[in-house]
PLY file of the C-alpha trace (Angstrom):
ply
format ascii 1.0
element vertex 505
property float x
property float y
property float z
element edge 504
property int vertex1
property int vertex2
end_header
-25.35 8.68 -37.87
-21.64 10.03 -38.20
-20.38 8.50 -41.34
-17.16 6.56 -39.27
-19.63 5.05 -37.25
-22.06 3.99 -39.96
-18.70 2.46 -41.77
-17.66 0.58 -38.48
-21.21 -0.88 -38.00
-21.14 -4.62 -38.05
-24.10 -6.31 -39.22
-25.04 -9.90 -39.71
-28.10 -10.71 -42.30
-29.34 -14.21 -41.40
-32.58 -15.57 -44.24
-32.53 -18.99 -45.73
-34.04 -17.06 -48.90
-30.57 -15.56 -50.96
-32.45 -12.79 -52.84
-33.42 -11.66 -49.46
-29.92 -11.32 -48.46
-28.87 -9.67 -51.66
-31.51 -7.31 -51.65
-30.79 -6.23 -47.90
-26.95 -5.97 -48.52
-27.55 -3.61 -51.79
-29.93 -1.61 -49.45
-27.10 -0.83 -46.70
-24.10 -1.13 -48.95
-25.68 1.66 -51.84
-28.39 3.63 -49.48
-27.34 3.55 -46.07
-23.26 3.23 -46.50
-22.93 0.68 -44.67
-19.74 -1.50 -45.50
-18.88 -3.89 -42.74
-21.51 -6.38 -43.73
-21.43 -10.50 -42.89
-24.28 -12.71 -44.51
-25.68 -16.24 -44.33
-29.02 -18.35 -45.95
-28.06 -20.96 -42.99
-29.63 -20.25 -39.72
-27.39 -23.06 -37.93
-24.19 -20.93 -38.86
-25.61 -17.91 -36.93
-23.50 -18.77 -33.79
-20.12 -19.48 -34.77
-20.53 -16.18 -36.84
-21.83 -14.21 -33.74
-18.46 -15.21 -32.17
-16.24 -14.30 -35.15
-18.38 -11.40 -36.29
-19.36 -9.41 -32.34
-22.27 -7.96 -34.86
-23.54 -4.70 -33.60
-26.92 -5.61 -34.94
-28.80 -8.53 -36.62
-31.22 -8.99 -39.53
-32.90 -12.21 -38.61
-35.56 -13.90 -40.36
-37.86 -15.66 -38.13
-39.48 -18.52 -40.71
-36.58 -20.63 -41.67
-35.13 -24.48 -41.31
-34.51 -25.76 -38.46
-33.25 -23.32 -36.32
-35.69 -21.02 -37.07
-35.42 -17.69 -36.03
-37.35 -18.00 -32.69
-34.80 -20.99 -31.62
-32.15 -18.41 -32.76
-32.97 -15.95 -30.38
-33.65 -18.17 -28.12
-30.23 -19.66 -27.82
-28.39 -16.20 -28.31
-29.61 -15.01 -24.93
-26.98 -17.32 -23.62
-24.06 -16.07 -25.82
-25.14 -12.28 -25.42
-23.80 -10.92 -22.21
-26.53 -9.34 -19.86
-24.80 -5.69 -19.89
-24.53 -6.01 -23.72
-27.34 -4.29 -26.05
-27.34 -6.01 -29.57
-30.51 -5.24 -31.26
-32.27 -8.45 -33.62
-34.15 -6.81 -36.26
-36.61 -10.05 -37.15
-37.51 -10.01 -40.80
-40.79 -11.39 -41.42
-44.01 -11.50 -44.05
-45.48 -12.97 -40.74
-47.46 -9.74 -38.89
-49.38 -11.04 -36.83
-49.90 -9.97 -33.47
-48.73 -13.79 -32.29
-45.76 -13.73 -34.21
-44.87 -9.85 -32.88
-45.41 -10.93 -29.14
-43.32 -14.20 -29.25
-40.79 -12.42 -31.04
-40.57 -10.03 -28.76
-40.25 -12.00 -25.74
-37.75 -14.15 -27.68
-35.12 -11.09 -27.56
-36.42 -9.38 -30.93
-35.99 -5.49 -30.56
-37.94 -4.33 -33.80
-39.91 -5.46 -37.27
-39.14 -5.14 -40.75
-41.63 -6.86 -42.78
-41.63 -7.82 -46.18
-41.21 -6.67 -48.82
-38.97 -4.12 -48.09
-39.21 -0.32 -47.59
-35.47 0.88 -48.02
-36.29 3.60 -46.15
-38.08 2.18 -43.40
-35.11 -0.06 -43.48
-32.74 2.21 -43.40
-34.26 4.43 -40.46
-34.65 1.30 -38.02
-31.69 0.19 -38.35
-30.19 3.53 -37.93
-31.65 4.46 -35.30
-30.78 0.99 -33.09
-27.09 1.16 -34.36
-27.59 4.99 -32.84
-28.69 3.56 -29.82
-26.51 0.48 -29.73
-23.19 2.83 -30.06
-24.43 5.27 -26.99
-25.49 2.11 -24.69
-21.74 1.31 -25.27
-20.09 4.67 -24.97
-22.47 5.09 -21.64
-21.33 1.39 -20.58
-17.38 2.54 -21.36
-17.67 5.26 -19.63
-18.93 3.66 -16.40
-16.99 0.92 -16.98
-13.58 3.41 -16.81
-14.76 5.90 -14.27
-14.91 2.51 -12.01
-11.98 1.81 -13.06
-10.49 5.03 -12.10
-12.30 4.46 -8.48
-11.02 1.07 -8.22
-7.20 2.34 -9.05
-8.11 5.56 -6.81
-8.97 2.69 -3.79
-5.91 0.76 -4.90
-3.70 3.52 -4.92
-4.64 4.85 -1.29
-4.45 1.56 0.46
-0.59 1.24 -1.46
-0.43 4.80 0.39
-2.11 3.48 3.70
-0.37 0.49 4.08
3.43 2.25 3.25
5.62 4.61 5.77
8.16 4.60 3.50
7.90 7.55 1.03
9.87 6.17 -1.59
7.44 3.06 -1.88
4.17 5.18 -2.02
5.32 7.39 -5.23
6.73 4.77 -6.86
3.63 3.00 -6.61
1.74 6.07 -7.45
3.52 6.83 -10.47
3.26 3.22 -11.72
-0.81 3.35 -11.27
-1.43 6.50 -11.75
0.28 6.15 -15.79
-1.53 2.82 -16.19
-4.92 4.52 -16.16
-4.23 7.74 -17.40
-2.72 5.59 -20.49
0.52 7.96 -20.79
4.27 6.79 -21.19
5.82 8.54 -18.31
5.47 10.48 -15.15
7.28 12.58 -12.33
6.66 14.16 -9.17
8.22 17.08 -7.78
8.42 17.94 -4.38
8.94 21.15 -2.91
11.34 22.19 -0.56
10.24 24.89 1.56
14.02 24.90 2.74
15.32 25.58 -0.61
12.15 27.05 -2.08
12.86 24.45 -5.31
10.60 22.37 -6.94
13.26 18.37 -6.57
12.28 15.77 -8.44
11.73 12.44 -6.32
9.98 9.98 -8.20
10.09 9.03 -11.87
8.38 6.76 -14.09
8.64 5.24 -17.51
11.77 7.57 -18.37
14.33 6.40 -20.96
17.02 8.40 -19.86
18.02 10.41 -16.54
15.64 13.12 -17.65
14.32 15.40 -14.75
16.35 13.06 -12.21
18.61 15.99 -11.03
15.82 18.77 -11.25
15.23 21.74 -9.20
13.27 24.07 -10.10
12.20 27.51 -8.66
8.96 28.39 -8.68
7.65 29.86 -11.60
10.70 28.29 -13.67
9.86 26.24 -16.21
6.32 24.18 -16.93
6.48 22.44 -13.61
7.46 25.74 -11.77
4.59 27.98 -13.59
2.20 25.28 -12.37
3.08 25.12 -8.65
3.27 29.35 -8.51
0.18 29.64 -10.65
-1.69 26.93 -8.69
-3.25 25.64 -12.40
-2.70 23.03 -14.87
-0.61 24.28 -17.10
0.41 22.09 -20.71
2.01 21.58 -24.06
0.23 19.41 -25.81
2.04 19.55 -28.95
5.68 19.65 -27.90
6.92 18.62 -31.43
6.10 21.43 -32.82
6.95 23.74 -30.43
9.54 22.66 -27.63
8.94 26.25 -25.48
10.25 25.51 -22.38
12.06 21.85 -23.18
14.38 23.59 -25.35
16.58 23.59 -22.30
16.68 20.13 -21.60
18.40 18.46 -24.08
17.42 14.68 -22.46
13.91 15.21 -22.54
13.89 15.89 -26.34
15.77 12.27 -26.56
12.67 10.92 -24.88
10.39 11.98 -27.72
7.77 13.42 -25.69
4.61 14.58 -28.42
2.25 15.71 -25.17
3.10 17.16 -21.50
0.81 18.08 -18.68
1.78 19.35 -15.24
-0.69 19.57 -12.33
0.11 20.89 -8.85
-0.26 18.98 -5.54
-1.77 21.56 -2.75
-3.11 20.79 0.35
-4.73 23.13 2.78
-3.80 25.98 0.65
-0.04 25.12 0.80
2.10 23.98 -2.26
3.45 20.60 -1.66
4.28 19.65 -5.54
3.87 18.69 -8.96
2.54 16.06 -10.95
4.09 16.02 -14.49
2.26 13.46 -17.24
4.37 13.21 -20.53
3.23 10.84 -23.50
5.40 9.98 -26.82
1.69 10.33 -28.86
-0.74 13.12 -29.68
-2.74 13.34 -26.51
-6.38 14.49 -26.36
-7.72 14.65 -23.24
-11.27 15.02 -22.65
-13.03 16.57 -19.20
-13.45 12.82 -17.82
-9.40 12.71 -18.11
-8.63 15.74 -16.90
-11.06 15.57 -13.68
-9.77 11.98 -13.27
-5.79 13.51 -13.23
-7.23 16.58 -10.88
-8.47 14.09 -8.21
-4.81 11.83 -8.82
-3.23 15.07 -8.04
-5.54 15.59 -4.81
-4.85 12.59 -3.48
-1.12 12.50 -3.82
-0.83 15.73 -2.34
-2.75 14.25 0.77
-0.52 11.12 1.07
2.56 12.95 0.84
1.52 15.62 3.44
0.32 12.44 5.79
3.82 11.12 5.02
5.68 14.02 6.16
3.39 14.06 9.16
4.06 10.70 9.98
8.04 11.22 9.49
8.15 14.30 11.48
6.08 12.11 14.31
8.90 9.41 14.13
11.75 11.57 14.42
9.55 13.46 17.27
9.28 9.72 18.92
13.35 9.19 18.25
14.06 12.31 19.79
11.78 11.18 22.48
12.61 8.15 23.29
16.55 9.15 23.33
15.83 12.07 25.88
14.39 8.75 28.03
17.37 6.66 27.78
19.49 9.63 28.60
17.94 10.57 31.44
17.71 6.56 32.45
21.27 6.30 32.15
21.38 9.34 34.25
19.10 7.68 37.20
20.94 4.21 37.06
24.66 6.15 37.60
23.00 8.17 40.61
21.93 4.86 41.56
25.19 2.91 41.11
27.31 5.94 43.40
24.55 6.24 46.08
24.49 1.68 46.72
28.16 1.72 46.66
28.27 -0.23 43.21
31.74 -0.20 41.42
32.28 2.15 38.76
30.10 1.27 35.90
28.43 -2.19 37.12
25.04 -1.12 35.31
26.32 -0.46 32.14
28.45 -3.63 31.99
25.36 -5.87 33.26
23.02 -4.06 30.58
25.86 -4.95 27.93
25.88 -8.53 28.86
22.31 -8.84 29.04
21.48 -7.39 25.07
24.52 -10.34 23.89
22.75 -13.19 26.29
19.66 -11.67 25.23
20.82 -11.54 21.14
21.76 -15.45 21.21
18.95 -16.41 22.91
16.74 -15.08 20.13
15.32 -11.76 21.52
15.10 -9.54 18.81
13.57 -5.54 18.31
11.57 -4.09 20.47
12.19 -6.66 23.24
15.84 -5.99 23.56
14.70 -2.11 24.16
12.80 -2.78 26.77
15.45 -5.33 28.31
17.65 -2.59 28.15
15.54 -0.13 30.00
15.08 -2.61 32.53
18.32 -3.40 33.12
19.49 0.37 33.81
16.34 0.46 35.90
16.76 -2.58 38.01
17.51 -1.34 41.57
15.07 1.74 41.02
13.48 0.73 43.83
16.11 0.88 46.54
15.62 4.29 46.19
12.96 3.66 48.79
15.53 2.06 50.96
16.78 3.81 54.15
20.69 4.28 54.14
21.20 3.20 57.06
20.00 -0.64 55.33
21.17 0.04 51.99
24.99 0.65 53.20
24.89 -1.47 55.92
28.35 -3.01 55.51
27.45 -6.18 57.66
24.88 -8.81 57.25
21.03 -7.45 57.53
18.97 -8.64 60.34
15.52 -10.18 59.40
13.33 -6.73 59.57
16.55 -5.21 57.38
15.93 -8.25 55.03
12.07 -7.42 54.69
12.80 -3.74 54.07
14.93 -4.68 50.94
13.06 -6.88 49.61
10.70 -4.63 49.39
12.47 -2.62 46.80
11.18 -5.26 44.12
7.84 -4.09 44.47
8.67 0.24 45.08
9.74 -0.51 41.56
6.48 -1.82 40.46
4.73 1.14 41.74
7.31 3.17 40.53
7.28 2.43 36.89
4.02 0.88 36.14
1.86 4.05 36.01
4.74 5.02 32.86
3.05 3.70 29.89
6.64 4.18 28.11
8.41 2.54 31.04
5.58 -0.30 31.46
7.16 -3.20 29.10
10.47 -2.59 30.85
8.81 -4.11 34.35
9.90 -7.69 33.83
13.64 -6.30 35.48
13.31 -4.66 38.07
10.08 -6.17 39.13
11.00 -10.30 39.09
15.23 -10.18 38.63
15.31 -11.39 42.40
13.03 -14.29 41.42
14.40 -17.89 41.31
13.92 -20.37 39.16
13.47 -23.17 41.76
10.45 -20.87 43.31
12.91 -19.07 46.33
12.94 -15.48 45.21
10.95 -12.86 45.71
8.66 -10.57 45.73
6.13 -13.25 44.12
8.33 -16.54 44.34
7.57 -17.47 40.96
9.31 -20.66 39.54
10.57 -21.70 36.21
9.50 -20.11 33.13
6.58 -18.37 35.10
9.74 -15.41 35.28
9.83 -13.86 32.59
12.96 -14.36 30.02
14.04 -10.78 30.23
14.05 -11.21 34.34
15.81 -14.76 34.07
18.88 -13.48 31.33
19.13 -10.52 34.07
19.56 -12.49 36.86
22.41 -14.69 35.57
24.68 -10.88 34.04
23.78 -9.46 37.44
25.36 -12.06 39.72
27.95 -12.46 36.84
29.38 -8.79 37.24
28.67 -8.75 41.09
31.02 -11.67 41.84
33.80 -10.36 39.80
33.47 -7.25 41.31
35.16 -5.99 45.08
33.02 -5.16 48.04
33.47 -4.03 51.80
32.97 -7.34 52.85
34.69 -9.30 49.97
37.39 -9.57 47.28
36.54 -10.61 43.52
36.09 -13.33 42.15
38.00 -14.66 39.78
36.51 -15.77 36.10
36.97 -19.50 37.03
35.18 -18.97 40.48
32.35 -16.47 39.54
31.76 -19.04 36.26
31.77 -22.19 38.84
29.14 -20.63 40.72
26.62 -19.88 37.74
27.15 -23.71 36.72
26.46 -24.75 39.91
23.26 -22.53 40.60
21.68 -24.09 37.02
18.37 -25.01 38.04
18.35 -23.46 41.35
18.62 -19.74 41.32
18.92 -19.74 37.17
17.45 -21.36 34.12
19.81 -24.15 33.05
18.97 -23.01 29.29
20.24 -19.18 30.36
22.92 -20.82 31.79
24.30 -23.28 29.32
23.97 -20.02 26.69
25.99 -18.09 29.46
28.81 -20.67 29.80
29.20 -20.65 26.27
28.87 -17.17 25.19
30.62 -15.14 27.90
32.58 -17.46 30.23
34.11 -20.26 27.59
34.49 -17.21 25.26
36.29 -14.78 27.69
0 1
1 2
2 3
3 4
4 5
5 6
6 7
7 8
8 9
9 10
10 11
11 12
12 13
13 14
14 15
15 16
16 17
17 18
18 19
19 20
20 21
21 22
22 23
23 24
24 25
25 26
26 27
27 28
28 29
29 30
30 31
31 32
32 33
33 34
34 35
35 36
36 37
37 38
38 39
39 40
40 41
41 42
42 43
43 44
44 45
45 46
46 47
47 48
48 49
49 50
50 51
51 52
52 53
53 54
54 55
55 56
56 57
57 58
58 59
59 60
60 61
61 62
62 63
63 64
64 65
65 66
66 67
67 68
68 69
69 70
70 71
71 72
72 73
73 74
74 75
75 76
76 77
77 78
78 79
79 80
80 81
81 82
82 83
83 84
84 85
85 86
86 87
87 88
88 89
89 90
90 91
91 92
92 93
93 94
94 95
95 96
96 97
97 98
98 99
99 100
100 101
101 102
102 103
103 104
104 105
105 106
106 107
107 108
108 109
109 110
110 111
111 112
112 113
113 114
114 115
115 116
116 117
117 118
118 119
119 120
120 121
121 122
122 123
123 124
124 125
125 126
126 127
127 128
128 129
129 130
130 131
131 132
132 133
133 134
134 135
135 136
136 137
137 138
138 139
139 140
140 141
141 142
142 143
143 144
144 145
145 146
146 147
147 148
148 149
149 150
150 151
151 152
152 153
153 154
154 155
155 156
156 157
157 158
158 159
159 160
160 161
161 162
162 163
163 164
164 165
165 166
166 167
167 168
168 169
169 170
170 171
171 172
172 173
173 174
174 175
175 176
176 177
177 178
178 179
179 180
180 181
181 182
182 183
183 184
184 185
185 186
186 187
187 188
188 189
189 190
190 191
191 192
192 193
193 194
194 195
195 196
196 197
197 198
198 199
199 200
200 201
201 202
202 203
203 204
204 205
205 206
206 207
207 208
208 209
209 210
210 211
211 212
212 213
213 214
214 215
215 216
216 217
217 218
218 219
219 220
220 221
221 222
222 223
223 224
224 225
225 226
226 227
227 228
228 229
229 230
230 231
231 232
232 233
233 234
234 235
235 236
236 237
237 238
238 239
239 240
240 241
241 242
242 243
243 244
244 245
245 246
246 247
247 248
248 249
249 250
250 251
251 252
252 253
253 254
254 255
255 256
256 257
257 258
258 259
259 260
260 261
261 262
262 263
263 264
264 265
265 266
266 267
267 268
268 269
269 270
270 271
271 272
272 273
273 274
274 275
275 276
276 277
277 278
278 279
279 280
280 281
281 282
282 283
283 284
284 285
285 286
286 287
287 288
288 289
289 290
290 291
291 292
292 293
293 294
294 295
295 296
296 297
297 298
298 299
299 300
300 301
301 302
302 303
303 304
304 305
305 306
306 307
307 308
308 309
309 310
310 311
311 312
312 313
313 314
314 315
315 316
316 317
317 318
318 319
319 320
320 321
321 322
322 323
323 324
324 325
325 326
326 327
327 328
328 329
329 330
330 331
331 332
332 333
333 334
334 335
335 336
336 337
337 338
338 339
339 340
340 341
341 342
342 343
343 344
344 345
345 346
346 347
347 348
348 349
349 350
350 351
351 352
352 353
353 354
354 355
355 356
356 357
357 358
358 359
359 360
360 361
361 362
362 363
363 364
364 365
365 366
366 367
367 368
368 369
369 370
370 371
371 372
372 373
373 374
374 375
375 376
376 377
377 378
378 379
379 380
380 381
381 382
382 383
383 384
384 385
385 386
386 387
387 388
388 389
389 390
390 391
391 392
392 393
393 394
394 395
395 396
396 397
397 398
398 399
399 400
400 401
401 402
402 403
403 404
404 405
405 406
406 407
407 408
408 409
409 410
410 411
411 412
412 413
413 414
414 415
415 416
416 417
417 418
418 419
419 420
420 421
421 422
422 423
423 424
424 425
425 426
426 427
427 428
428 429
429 430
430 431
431 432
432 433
433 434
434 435
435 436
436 437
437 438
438 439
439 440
440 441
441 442
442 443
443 444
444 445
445 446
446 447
447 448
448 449
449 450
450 451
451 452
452 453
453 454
454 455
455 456
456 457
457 458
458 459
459 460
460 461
461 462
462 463
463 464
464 465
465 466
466 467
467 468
468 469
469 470
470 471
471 472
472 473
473 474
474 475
475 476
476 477
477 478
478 479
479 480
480 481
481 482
482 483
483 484
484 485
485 486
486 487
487 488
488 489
489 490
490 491
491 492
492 493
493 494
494 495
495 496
496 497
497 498
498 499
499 500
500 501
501 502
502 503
503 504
């Protein structure tokens, strides 16, 4: 046994008989070494000692007052934890094979019977301190490499469940220096652009060190590591600065230790991982591999990030090449039905402030906005002849224009990115007293979006001119909403209406 360990050893010597306890602790102290000793002739005071001592093995004789050193045992399975090994050495004149088996089975790992052998003494007890000191480096070890799993898990669902890239390093960095038991870290990304190595996380820094870096590959720790594709250190930056010379903050930090890692995926450099500690750091191949697979999975999150930006800016790009073209269709629309100059545009602008103090909110108002420029897509289907008809329509004429409701459905509806726009065009001819078509749908069986329409639309079209009509005035057109509440609109659209466009004009 190494002599630091046999120095550390913790041993408790439990026999009601004091020359038995001398003799053992001149044995260990003088032959074996052993310094860390804790001793007791009263068998009750074996517990409260367990607790203050945490022996790492006990001398326990088994023929004593009440407790005696089967009752001992007995009642230390419940303090001992099941993962722990703690080996009782019973001390005993007693040898018989009785005593041997009910020790045993009481929790007794070995025999030393009297009198004493000091070297028989010394070997058993050696050798179970031997074993009791690798069943705990074996139990530390498993119990940090699932740590490092656990804080692996935790780190990838931070990753999973963020978008934003800022969140996921700093989250990283905060982890990732909690296990590896460091003072500070950084990550550099790489900018393919620039071809530099820019700093865009930082963790447990003092001062603005490495906020403002860029570094070109093969510059510098950081830059040797990303062109070199290897780990690349200074563990003993005290003593010889090399490359930190240049950096006059990072020598305020008082960095002893610095490791840098790179981040590749699929062959491709996507940054570095740089560890820095303010103590001597010794890492073993447990530590290293632990920091290797950090480094592996950061370089996968931040390519899936970059992925995932790139696919939202794709989708904005998208989406606004939609719009555009929408707002193309619904001013082709407007010219060919004869509409005034802009009567879409000012309806869809009215509906997204009706829409805002009503309580829509994100998505929704897209959609209503889609549908709004979209909302007579369907008279495309209608003959001109009907559509400019400047008198009133005959009953057939009626039929074919209401029709338009429903071209609209077909229309859009096979559009998966038009689909959640339908409510518009499909139901804005609905009424809320159950007149309207296509469906005749009443009350709140119209959907919001279709009801808010309805009310803008009639809004814009009476205070607009046509062949057979002058505009009306504010007063007039605002009458006629009031007086339609509960009829062709929702009162609660309405009474929003009054107050937010007509009172307010």
């Amino acid at each position: 046994m190494r002599d630091d360990r046999r120095s550390s050893a913790r041993i408790l010597i439990v026999d009601d008989q004091e020359a038995n306890v001398r003799l053992l602790e001149s044995m260990l102290r003088r032959a074996g070494g052993y310094t860390n000793l804790t001793s007791t002739t009263n068998s009750a005071e074996v517990f409260s000692l367990y607790a203050e001592v945490a022996p790492d093995l006990i001398l326990l004789d088994l023929h004593m007052p009440d407790p005696d050193g089967f009752a001992v045992m007995e009642r230390l399975k419940s303090l001992i934890p099941a993962t722990t090994y703690l080996p009782i050495v019973v001390v005993t004149a007693d040898i018989t094979a009785e005593a041997k088996q009910r020790a045993l089975l009481a929790g007794a790992k070995d025999f030393l019977t009297k009198p004493f052998d000091q070297t028989e003494v010394l070997l058993r007890i050696g050798n179970l301190l031997e074993t009791r000191f690798l069943h705990l480096q074996l139990y530390e070890t498993a119990e940090r490499r699932l740590r490092h799993m656990r804080a692996l898990h935790e780190i990838d669902a931070a990753i999973i469940g963020s978008t934003d890239p800022r969140v996921l390093l700093s989250v990283f960095l905060e982890r990732a220096a909690v296990e590896l038991q460091v003072d500070a870290a950084a990550i550099l990304l790489y900018n393919r652009q620039a071809q530099t190595l820019d700093c865009a996380a930082r963790h447990g820094f003092r001062t603005a060190a490495l906020q403002h870096t860029h570094l070109r590959l093969g510059e510098g720790y950081a830059g040797r590591a990303a062109s070199e594709r290897r780990l690349v250190s200074n563990p003993s930056i005290a003593v010889d600065p090399g490359e930190f010379r240049r950096a006059p903050l990072l020598a305020a930090e008082g960095f002893a230790a610095y490791y840098s890692v790179p981040l590749i995926t699929k062959g491709t450099i996507t940054g570095v991982l740089e560890i820095f500690h303010r103590a001597r750091l010794v890492p073993d191949a447990e530590w290293l591999e632990f920091l290797d697979g950090l480094a592996g999975g950061l370089a996968i999150a931040i390519e899936n990030a970059a992925l995932f930006d790139d696919l939202q800016r794709s989708h904005s790009q998208l989406a606004l090449a939609y719009d555009t073209t929408l707002e193309g269709w619904c001013r082709t629309l407007d010219l060919r039905d004869g509409e005034t100059e802009g009567h879409t545009r000012r309806v869809t602008e009215t509906c997204l402030r009706l829409a805002r103090a009503l309580g829509m909110t994100g998505e929704d108002l897209g959609h209503l906005r889609r549908g709004a420029l979209l909302h007579d897509i369907g008279k495309m289907a209608v003959p001109d002849r009907i559509l400019l008809k400047p008198g009133p329509l005959t009953d057939e004429e009626q039929e074919v224009m209401h029709r338009h409701a429903m071209t609209a459905f077909d229309l859009l509806s096979p559009i998966a990115y038009l689909r959640p726009a339908l409510d518009v065009p499909y139901c804005h001819h609905e009424k809320w007293d159950g007149t309207g078509y296509p469906r005749g749908l009443a009350g709140e069986q119209i959907p919001l979006a279709a009801r808010i329409f309805a009310v803008a639309d009639v809004w814009d079209a009476l205070r607009s001119d046509r062949p057979y009509r002058h505009a009306w005035t504010d007063e007039q057109a605002g009458a006629y909403i009031a007086e339609q509440s509960g009829k062709h609109f929702d009162p609660r659209v309405v009474r929003t209406f009054l107050d937010l466009i007509v009172r307010a004009a």
